[in-house]
C-alpha positions as CSV (number, residue, x, y, z in Angstrom):
1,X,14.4,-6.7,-12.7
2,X,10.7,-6.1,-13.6
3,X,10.1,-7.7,-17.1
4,X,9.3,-3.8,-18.5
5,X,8.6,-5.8,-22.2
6,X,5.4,-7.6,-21.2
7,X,3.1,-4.6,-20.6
8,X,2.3,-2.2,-23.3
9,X,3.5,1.1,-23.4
10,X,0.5,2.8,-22.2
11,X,0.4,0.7,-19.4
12,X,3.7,1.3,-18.1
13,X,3.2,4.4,-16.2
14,X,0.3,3.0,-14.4
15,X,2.5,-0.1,-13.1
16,X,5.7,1.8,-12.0
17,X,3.9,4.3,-10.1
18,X,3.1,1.4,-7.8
19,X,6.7,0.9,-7.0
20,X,5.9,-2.8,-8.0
21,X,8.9,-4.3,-6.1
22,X,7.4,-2.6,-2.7
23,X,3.9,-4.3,-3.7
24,X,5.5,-7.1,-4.6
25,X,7.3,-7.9,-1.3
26,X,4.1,-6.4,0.6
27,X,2.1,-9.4,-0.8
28,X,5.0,-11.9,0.5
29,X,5.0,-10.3,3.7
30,X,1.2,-10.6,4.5
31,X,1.1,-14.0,3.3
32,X,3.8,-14.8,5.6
33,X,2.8,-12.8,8.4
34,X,-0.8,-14.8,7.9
35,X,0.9,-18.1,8.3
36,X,3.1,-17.3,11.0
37,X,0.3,-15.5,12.9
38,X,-1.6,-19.2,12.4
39,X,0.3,-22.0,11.0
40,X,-2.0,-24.8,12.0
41,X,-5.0,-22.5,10.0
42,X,-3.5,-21.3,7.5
43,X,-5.8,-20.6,4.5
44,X,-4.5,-19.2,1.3
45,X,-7.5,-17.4,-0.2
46,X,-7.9,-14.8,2.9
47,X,-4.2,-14.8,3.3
48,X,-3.4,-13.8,-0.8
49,X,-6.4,-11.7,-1.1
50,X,-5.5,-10.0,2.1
51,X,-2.1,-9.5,0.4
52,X,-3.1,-8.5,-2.7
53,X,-5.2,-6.0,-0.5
54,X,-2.3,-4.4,1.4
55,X,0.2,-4.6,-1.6
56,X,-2.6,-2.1,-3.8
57,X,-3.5,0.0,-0.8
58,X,0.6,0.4,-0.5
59,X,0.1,1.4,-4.1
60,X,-2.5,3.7,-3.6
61,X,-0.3,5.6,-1.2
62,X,2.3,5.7,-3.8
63,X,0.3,7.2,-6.2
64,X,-1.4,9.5,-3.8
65,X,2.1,11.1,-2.8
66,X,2.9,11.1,-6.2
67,X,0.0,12.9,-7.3
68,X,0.1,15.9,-4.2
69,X,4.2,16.0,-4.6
70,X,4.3,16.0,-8.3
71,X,5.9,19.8,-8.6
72,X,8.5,18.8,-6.1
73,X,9.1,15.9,-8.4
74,X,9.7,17.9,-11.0
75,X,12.7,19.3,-9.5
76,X,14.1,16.3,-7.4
77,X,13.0,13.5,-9.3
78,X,12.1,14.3,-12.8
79,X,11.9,10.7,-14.2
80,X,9.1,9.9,-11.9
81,X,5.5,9.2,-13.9
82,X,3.6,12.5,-13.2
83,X,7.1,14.7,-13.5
84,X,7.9,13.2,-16.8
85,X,4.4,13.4,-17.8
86,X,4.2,9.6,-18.7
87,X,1.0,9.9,-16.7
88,X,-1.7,13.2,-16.0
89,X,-2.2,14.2,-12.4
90,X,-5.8,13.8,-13.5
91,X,-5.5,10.2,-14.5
92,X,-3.2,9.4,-11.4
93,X,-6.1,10.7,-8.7
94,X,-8.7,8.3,-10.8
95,X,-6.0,5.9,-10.7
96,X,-5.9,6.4,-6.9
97,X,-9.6,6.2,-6.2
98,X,-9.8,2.6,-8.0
99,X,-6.7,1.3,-6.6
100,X,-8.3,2.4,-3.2
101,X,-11.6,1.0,-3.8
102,X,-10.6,-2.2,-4.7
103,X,-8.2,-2.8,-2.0
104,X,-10.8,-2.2,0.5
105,X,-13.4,-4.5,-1.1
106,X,-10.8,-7.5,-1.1
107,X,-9.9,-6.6,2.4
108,X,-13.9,-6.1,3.3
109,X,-14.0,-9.5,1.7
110,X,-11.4,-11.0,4.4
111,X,-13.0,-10.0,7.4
112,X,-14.3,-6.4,9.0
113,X,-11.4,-6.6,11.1
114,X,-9.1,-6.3,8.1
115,X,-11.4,-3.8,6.4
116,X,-11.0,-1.2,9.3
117,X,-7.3,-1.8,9.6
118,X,-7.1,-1.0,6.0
119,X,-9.6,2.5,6.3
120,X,-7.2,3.4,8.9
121,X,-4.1,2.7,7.2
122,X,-5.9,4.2,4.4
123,X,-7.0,7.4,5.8
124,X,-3.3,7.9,7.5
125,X,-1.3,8.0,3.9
126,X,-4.1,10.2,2.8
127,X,-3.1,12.4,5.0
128,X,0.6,12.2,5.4
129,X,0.6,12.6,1.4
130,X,-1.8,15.6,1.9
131,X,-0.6,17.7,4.8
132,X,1.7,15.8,7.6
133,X,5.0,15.7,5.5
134,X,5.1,19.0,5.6
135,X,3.8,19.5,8.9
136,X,6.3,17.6,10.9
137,X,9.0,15.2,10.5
138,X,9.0,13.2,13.6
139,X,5.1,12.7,13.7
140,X,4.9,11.6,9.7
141,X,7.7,9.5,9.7
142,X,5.8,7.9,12.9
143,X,2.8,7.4,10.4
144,X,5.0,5.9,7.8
145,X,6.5,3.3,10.7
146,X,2.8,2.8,11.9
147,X,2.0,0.9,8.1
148,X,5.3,-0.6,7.9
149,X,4.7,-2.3,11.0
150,X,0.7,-3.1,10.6
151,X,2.3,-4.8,7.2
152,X,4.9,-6.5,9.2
153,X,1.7,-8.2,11.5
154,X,-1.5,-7.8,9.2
155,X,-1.7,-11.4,9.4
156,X,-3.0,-11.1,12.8
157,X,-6.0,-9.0,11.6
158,X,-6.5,-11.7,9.1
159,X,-6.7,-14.6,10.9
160,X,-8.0,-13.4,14.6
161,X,-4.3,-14.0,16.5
162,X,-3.7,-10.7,18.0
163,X,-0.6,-12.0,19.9
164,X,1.4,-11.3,16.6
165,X,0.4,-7.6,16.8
166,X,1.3,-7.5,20.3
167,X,4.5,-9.2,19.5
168,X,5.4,-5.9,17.6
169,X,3.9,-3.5,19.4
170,X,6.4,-4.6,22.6
């Protein structure tokens, strides 16, 4: 259960649109993923700010859904941030842009490998918030398995050991 009394009221909005459970696990999962892909190298700053890095680009892609799908939300899921109007589209595409930036400068800070990976993964929710869910079912659901699964091995793009990547690619 996510300790709601610790934040302020004004901040609340800001941290559930994040889906902080997702983020959450996201972290754990790169960090993991990092040490599997190289146990004997294992180095926690690259691996948590890698993390950190995937788990507020995940975020991002939250908000940016949120933000084009916010009318639909106001009929199937009214309680949701921008629906309820706990926060302003407006504020939410800011929101976006920051969240964005800064999960690109702590993956640019990992390595350029990690950077790209997360420009691509980046650019793909864009667009699968933007136009691709509505395009076609098979092909955005295929984006949406794409990032599950370059969370699943990002630890390979942190650390250099592609064999992880091909592991679940195969």
């Amino acid at each position: 259960m996510f300790p709601y009394s610790l934040f302020p009221y004004s901040l609340l909005p800001y941290i559930l649109i994040l889906r902080p459970g997702i983020c959450l696990g996201i972290l754990i999962l790169v960090v993991l993923s990092t040490y599997i892909a190289s146990p004997q190298e294992f180095l926690w700053v690259p691996a948590l700010l890698g993390g950190i890095g995937v788990a507020l680009a995940a975020g991002a892609g939250t908000v940016v859904n949120d933000t084009f799908d916010w009318r639909r939300d106001k009929i199937n899921n009214p309680r949701r941030m921008i629906p309820d109007r706990l926060l302003m589209p407006e504020d939410a595409r800011i929101y976006y842009i920051a969240l964005t930036a800064i999960s690109l400068l702590l993956l640019w800070f990992v390595n350029m490998t990690a950077f790209l990976v997360g420009v691509a993964c980046w650019a793909s929710l864009f667009f699968y918030s933007w136009k691709l869910r509505e395009i076609n079912g098979l092909l955005s659901n295929s984006v949406v398995a794409m990032n599950v699964g370059l969370a699943l091995s990002f630890g390979a793009f942190i650390t250099g050991h592609y064999t992880l990547v091909m592991g679940f690619l195969f």
